[in-house]
N, C-alpha and C positions, 0 to 999 in steps of 0.2 A: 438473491442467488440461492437457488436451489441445492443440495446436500442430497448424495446417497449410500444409503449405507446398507453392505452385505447384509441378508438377513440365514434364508438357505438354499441349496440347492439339491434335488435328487433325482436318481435317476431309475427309470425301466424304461420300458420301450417308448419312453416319451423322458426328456429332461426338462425339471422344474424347477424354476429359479425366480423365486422370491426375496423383493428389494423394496425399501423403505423411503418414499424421497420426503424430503421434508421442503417446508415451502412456508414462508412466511403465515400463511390463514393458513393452511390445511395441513396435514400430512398424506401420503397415497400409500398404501400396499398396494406395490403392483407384481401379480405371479405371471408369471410369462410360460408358455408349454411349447417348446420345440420338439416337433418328430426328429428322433433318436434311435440310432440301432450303436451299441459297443462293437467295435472291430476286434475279434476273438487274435490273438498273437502272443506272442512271449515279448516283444520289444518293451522299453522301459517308459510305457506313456501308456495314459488313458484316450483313447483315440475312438470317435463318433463318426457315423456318419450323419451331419444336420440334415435333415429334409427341412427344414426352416421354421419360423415361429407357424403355429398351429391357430393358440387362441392365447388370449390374454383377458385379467380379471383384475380390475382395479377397486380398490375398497378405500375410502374416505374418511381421513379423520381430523373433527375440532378438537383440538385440546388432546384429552385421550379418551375422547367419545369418539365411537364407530355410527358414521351417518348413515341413514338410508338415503339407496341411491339415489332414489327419485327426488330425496328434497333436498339432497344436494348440490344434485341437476340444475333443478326449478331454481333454490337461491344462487347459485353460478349463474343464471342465463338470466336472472335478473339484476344481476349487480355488472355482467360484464356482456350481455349482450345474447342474440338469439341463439347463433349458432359457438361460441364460445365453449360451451362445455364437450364437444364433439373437438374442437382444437384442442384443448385441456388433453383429453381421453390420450387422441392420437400421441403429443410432446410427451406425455409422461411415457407412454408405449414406447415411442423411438427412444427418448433418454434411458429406459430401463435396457432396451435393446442393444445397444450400443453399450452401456455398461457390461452386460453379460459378453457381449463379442468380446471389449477389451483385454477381463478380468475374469473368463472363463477358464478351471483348471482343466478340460476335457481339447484335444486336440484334433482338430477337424482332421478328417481321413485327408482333403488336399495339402494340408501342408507337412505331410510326410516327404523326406528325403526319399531318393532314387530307392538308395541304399537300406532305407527303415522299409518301404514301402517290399522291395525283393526279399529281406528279411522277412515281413511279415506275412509276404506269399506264399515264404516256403515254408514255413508252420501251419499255415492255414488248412495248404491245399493237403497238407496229411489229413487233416479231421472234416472235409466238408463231403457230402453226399455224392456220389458218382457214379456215372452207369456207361457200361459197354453197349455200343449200336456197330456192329460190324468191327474194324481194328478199330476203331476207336473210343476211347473213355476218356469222359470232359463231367463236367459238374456246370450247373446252370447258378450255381452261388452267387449273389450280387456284389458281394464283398470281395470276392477273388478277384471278377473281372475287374471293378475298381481300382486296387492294389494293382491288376497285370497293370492299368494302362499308368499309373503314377509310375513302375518299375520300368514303363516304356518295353513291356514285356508283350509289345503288337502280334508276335508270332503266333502267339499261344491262344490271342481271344478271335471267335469265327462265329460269323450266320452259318447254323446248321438248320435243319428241319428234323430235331428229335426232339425225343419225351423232355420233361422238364426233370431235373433232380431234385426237386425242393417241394416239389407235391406227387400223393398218390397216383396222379393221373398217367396213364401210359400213350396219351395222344399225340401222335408229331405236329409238331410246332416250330416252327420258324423265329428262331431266338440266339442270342447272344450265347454262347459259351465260353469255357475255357477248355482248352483242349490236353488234355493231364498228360496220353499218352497215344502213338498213331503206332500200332504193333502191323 
């Protein structure tokens, strides 16, 4: 029976969550990298949005010697078979992955309530970028329209063909907005 035990986790524009499984012959450090952006709000939660695991790094240990990879590959795939170590790889991947979903303190932006989610709208859409194109001023934020459609806030998010607010550029483009205000 395999054992995993918290090691750490941190965050910038990617979350990294490194876990320790233990395993009768070996031990694994597995760091796992999920694309991460924080949802900026005043609500009482650490709330992400996952873009999913990225990459993952698993490091091997006898005893409390750190293996090289490669020959710990080679003695796997000789004691348990050819392709064994690539199953190996994988199960520790999905066990670490599935630990962090369980035991994650960060809150995926979907399981925000109606309620947290209109709260965190209406914080947001004070501080995100915005720009007038005729009476109308909208912000191209991805976190906004997220938030509008979790608030079930449909009214507000529109296919326009303007600039974008999140980059210098001033080219109309045919994009998702939020629509702040129709004066």
């Amino acid at each position: 029976m395999t054992k995993i035990k918290d090691y750490n986790i941190s965050t910038t524009n990617e979350i990294q969550a490194r876990y320790t499984i233990k395993d009768s012959f070996f031990d694994a450090e597995v760091t796992l990298y999920f694309s991460a952006e924080r949802v900026p709000q005043s609500i009482d939660q650490d709330v992400y949005i996952h873009e999913g695991l990225i990459d993952y790094v698993i490091e091997f240990y006898i005893g409390s010697e750190r293996c090289q990879q490669a020959g710990f590959k080679e003695l796997y795939a000789k004691m348990f078979g050819a392709n064994s170590y690539t199953s190996l790889t994988d199960e520790l991947r999905d066990k670490a992955e599935e630990h962090y979903w369980k035991h994650t303190p960060f809150t995926p932006i979907e399981e925000l309530t109606k309620a947290e989610a209109e709260e965190a709208f209406e914080q947001l859409v004070k501080k995100v970028n915005k720009k007038t194109v005729g009476s109308v001023t909208y912000s191209s934020n991805h976190i906004l329209r997220k938030l509008a459609n979790i608030a079930e806030k449909k009214d507000v998010v529109h296919a326009m063909v303007v600039p974008h607010t999140e980059i210098k550029d001033t080219t109309y483009r045919d994009h998702n907005v939020v629509v702040i205000d129709w004066q």
